[in-house]
GUKOL-646165 format. One record per atom (N, C-alpha, C, O): z, x, y; residue in one letter. Coordinates in steps of 0.2 Angstrom, whole numbers, plus 5000, padded with zeros to 4 digits. Layout:
ZXYA ...
% end
This chain:
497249135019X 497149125012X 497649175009X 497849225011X 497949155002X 498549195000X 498149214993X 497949184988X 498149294995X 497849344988X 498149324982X 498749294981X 497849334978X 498249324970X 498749374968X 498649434970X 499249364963X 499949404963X 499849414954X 499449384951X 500149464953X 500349494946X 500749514943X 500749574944X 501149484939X 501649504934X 501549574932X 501049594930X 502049604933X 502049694932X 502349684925X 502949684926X 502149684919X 502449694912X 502349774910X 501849814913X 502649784906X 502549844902X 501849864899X 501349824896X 501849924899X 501149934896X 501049934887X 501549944884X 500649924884X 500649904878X 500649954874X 500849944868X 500450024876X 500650084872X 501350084874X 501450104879X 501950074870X 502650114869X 502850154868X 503350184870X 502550164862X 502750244859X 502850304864X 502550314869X 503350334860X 503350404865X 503450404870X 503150464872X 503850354876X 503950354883X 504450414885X 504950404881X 504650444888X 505150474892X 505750434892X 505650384896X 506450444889X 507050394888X 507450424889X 507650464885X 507850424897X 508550444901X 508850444893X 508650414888X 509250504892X 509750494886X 510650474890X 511150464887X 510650474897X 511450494898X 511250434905X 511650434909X 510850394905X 511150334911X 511350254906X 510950214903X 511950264907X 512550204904X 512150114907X 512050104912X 512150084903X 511850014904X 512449984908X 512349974914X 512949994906X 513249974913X 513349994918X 513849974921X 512950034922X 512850044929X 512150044931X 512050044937X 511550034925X 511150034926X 510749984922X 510250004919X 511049914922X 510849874918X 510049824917X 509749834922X 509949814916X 509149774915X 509049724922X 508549714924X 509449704924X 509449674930X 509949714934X 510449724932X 509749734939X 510049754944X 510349704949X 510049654951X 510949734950X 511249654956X 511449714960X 511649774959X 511449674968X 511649714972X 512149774971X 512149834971X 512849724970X 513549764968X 513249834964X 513149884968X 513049824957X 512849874954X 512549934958X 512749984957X 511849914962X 511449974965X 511750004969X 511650064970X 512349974974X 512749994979X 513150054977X 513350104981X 513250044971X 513850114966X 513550154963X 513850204961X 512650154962X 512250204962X 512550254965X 512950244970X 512450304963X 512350384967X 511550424963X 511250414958X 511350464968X 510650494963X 510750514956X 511350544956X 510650514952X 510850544949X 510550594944X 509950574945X 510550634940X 510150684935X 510550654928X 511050634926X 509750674924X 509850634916X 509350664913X 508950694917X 509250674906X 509050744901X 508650684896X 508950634894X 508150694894X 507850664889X 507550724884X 507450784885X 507350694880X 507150744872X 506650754875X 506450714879X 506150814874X 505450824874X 505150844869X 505350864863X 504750824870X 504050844862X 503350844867X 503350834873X 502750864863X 502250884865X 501750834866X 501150834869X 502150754862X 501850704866X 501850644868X 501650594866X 502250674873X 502750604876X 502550604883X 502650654887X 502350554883X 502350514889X 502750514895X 503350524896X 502350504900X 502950494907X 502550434910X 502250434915X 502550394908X 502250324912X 502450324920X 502950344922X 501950284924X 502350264930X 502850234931X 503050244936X 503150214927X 503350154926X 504150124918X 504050104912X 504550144920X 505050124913X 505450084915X 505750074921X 505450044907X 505649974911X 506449974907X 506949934909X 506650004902X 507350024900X 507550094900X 507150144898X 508150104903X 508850014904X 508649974909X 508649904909X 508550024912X 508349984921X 507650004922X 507350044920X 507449944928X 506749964930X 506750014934X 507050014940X 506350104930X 506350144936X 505650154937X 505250134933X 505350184943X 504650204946X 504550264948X 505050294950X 504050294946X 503850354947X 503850374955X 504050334959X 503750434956X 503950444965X 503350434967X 503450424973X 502650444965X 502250424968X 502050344969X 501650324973X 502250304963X 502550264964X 502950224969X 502750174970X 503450234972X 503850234975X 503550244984X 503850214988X 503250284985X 503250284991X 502550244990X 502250254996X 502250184987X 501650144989X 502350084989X 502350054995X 502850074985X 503250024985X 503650034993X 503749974996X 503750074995X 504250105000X 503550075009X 503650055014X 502850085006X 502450045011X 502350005010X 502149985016X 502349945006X 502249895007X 502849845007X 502849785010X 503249865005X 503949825005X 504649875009X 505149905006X 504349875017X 504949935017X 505649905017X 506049935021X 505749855015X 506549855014X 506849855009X 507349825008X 506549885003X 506349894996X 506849964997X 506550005000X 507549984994X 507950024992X 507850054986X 507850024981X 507850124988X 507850164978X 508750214980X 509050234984X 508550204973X 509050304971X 508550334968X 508050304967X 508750394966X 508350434963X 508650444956X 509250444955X 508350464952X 508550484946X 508050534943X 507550524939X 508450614945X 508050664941X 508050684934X 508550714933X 507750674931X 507450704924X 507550784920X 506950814920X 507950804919X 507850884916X 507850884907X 508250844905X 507450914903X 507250924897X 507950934895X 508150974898X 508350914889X 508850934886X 509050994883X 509551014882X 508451034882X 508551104882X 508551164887X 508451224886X 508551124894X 508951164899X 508251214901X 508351254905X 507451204898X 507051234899X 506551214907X 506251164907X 506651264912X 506451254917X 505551254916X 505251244921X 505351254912X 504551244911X 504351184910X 503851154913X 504651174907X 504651074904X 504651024909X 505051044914X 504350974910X 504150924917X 504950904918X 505450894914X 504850894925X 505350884926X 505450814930X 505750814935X 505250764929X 504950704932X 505650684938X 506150704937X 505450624944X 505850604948X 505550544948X 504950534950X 506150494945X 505850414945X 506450394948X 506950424948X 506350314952X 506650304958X 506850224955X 506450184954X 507650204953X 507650134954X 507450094960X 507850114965X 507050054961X 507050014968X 507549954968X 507849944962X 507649924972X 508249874973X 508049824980X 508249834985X 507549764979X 507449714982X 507749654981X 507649614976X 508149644985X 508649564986X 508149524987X 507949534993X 507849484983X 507649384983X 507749354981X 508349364978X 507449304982X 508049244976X 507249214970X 506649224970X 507649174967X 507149124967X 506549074969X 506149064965X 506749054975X 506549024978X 505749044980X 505349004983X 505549104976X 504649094977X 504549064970X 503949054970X 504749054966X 504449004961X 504448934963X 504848894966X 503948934961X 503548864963X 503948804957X 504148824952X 504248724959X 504548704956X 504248674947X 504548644943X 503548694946X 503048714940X 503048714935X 502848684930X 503348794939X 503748834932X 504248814926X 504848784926X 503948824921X 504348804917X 504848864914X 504648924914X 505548834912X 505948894909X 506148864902X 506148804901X 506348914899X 506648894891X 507248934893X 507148984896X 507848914891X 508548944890X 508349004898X 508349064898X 508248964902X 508349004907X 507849064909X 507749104914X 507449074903X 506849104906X 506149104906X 505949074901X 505749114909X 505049104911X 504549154905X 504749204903X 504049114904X 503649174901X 502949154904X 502449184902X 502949114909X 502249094915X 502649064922X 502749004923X 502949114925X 503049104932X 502349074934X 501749084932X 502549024941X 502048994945X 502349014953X 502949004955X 502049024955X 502249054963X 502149004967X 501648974968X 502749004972X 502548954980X 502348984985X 502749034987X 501748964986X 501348994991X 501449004998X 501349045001X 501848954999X 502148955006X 502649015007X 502849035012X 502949045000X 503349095005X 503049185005X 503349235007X 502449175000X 501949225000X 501749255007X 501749315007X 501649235011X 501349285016X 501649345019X 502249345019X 501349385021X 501749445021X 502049495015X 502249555016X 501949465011X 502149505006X 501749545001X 501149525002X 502049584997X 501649624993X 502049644986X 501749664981X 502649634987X 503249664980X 503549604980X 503349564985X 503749584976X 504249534973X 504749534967X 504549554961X 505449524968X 505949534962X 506249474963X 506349454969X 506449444957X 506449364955X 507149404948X 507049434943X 507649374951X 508249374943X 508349304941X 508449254944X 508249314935X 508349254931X 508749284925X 508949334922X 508949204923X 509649224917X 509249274912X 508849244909X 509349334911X 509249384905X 508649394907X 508249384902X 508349404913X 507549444915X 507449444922X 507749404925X 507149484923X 507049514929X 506249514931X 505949554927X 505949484935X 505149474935X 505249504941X 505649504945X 504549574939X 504349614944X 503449574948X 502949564943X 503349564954X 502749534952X 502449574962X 502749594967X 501749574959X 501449624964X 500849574965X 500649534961X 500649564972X 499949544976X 499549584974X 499649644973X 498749554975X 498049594972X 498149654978X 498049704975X 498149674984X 498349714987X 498849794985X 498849844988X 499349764981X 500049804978X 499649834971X 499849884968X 499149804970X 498849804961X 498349864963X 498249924961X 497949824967X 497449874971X 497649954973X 497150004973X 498249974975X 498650034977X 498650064972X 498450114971X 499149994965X 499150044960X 498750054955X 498950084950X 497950034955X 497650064950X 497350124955X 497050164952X 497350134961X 496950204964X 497350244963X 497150304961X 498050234964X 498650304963X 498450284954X 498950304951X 498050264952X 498250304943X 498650284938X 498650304932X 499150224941X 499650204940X 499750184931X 499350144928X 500250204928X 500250224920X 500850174918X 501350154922X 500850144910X 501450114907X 501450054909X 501950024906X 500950014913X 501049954914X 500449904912X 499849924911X 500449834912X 500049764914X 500149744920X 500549754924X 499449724921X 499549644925X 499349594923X 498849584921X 499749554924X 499449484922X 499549434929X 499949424933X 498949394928X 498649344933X 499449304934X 499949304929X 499549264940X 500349214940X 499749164944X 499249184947X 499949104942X 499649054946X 500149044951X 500749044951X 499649024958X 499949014962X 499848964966X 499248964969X 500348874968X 500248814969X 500548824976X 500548774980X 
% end
């Protein structure tokens, strides 16, 4: 039997998330394509602090990054799932201030687990439908489509992340034919 899958959207509080000030959209663009992740290097980037800003699990601009304890449930269930890293230091150079380590991940699929269903407008989906037959086994999913990138997780992947605590994000239900 094939578990139910969910759409990883942003979480609904926005305000005040922790925001890279110095990773350039062209090297770290909204969709990542392989080329791009390949010329990755780790890198360190400085964001503004204040006393009530957020660090979600989870940020989804520029690019999608993951918290590192995020990443190591990503890195089990999906281990051919690639990160870099990208360290976090406070732009006031104060070593007291968190210093967060979030990880772009980088999984090669294609399309082909959309179910033929789905519908798109101008190339993109706002209710993927999933093909069953290529679910098993799986637990992560990354699907590029023109101008979006669908991050989607199995009730098993969903399960990991609400016991790790996981912060900044939805699930939403995907049907699955």
């Amino acid at each position: 039997m094939i578990e139910p899958w969910f759409q990883i959207l942003p979480g609904r509080n926005r305000d005040n998330v922790i925001c890279p000030r110095d990773l350039p959209m062209d090297n770290y663009p909204a969709i990542m394509t392989l080329d791009k992740f390949l010329m990755l290097r780790d890198k360190v980037t400085h964001y503004e602090y204040n006393d009530a800003l957020r660090m979600p699990s989870v940020i989804f601009s520029p690019t999608f990054l993951i918290a590192d304890s995020l990443r190591r449930i990503f890195a089990k269930l999906q281990p051919e799932i690639k990160f870099k890293a990208v360290q976090f230091f406070a732009d006031d150079g104060d070593e007291q201030k968190p210093m967060p380590l979030y990880w772009v991940p980088f999984y090669p699929v294609s399309e082909c687990f959309l179910h033929e269903k789905t519908q798109y407008i101008m190339g993109r989906t706002e209710k993927p439908v999933l093909a069953a037959k290529y679910l098993e086994g799986m637990h992560l999913l990354v699907i590029p489509l023109k101008g979006q990138l669908l991050w989607l997780a199995s009730l098993t992947a969903a399960e990991r992340f609400l016991q790790q605590g996981v912060t900044g994000i939805q699930l939403k239900p995907v049907p699955i034919l």
